[in-house]
N, C-alpha and C positions, 0 to 999 in steps of 0.2 A: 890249294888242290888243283889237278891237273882237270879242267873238262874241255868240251869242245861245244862251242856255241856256231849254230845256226841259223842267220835272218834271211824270213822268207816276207814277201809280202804275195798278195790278192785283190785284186779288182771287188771279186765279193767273194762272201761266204755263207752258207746254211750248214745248221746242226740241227736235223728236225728230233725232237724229242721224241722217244722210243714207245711206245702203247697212245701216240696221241692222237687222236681221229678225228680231223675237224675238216671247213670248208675253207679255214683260217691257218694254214701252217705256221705257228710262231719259231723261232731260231732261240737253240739255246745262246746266250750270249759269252762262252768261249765255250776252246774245244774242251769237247768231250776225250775222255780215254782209245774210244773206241777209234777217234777218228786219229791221235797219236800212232795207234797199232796201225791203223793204215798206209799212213806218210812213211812208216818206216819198210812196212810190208811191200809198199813201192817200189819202194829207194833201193833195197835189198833185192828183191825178186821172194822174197820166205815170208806166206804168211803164218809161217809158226813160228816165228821171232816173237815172244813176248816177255822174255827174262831179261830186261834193262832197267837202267836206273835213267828219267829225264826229270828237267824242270820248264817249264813257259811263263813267256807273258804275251796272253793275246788282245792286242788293241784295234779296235775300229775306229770311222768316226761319225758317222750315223746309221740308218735303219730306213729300207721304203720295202714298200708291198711290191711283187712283181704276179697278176694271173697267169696261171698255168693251164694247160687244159691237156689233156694226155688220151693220144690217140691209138688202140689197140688193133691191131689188122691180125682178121680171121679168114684162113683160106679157104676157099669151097673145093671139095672134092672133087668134084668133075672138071675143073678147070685151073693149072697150077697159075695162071694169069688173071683169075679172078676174085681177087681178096673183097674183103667188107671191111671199110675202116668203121669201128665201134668210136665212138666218143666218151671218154667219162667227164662229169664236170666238169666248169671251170671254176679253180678254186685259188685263193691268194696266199702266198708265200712270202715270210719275211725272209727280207735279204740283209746280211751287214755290210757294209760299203766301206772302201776303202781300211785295208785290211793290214795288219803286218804283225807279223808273228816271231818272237826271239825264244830259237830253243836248246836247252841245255843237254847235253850228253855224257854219259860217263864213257860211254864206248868211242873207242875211237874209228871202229869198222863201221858201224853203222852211222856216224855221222861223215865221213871220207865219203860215204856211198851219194848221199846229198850231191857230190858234185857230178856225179854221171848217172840218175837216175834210170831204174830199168824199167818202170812206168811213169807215166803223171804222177805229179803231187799234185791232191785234191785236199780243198778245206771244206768238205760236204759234198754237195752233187758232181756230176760227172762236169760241170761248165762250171766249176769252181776253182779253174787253175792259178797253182799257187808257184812262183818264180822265187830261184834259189839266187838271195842277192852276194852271201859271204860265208864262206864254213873256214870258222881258225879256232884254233886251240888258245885256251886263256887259263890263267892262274888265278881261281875262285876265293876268294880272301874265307876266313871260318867269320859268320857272324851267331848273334843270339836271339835274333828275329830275321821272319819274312813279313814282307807284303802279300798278300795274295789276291792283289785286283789284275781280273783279267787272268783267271785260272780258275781252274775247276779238280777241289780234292774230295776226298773222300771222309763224309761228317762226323762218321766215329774215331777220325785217327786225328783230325784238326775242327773239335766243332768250335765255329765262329757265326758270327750274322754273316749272312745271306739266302739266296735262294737254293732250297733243299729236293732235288728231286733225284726218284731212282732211276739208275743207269747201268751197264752192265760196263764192266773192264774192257774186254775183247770179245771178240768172236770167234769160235771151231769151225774152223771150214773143209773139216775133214768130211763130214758127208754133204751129200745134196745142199742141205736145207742146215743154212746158219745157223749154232746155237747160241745163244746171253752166255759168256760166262761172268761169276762175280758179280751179277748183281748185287744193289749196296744203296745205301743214299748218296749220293755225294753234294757236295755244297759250289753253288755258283756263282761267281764271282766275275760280276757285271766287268767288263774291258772300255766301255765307251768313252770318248772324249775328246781330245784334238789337243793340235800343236800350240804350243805360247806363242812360237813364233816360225815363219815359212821353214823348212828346214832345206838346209843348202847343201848339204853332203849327204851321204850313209849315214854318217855317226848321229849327227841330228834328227834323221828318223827315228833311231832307235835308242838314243838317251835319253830317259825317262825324266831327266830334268826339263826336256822340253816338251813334256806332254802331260796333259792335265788333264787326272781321269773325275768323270763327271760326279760317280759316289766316292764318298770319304773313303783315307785311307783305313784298310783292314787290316791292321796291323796287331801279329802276335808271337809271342814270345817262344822261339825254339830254336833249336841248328839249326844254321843253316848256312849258306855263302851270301857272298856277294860280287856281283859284277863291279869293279871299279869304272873300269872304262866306259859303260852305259849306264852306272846307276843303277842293278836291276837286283834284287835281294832272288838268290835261290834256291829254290826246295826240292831239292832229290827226293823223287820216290820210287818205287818198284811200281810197273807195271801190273804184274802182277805175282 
């Protein structure tokens, strides 16, 4: 099958979990749906692009805490030069470190667009920039499993072990004020790990024979493809 793959990598990345209110921001540990609809919402310039078919594998190779502390400027009336910076706490954020992202496309507009981006590509906050290293077109072999380490599906359509938490698909950004859509549980699927050995080109970044993800493989039985060239088993799904 015809798709088009795309490898990005990142310095770091956060996926703050959605209703989590702490002094401790943990990082989901791959991307979220929400943040796919992003990269593409980018790349494109349309954030009402959400009717695609993708697949990922996102890997990191550790985790550190970074404090944040977020400063609000309130102006006074009487004086347009005289603000009041508010402070809110300071509170710790997990970051994942050293980042690279392989991702699958059915469309061939939307992944072309990777090459001349009409915004940043971010993997979470605004200082999350993520660097497009190769967009080509590949011949997806059919297999009768995936892996799904280092991705994040949705629990009633693949339940598997892992980490289950609710998220929403996308976001409507037709009014003001962002809404969830498709909320769901989906299941997550830890990315962490590191290389067997230095990797000296592109290809060895991104072939999974040289990278050894920290939890067992998750491995189950469906359609799906496969990357020959990186090793990389793929599961098309609908956004939404």
């Amino acid at each position: 099958m015809k798709l088009y793959r795309v490898l990005l990598t990142a310095q770091t990345a956060s996926f703050r979990y959605p209703n989590f209110i702490s002094s401790n921001q943990l990082s989901i540990k791959a991307v979220p749906y929400t943040t796919i609809a992003g990269m593409v919402a980018s790349v494109t310039g349309d954030d009402t692009l959400v009717d695609f078919k993708f697949s990922y594998v996102f890997r990191y190779v550790y985790t550190y805490n970074d404090l944040e502390t977020i400063y609000k400027f309130e102006k006074k009336r009487e004086s347009v030069n005289n603000n009041n910076a508010i402070q809110d706490p300071t509170f710790r954020r997990e970051l994942l470190y050293d980042c690279y992202l392989t991702l699958y496309l059915e469309d061939e507009k939307i992944a072309t667009a990777f090459n001349s981006p009409i915004f940043q590509i971010l993997l979470g906050r605004s200082g999350d920039l993520a660097r497009v290293l190769e967009v080509k077109e590949i011949d997806a072999k059919e297999s009768d499993f995936v892996f799904l380490n280092g991705t994040v599906v949705p629990f009633e359509e693949f339940k598997s072990s892992g980490q289950i938490y609710a998220m929403p698909k996308y976001f409507d950004y037709t009014n003001l004020v962002r809404i969830s859509k498709e909320v769901q549980p989906f299941l997550i699927n830890d990315g962490v790990g590191d290389f067997l050995h230095k990797p000296k080109n592109l290809r060895e970044k991104f072939d999974l024979k040289n990278w050894k993800f920290k939890n067992l493989p998750n491995k189950i039985q469906t359609n799906g493809f496969i990357d020959e060239e990186l090793n990389s088993t793929i599961l098309l799904r609908n956004l939404c």
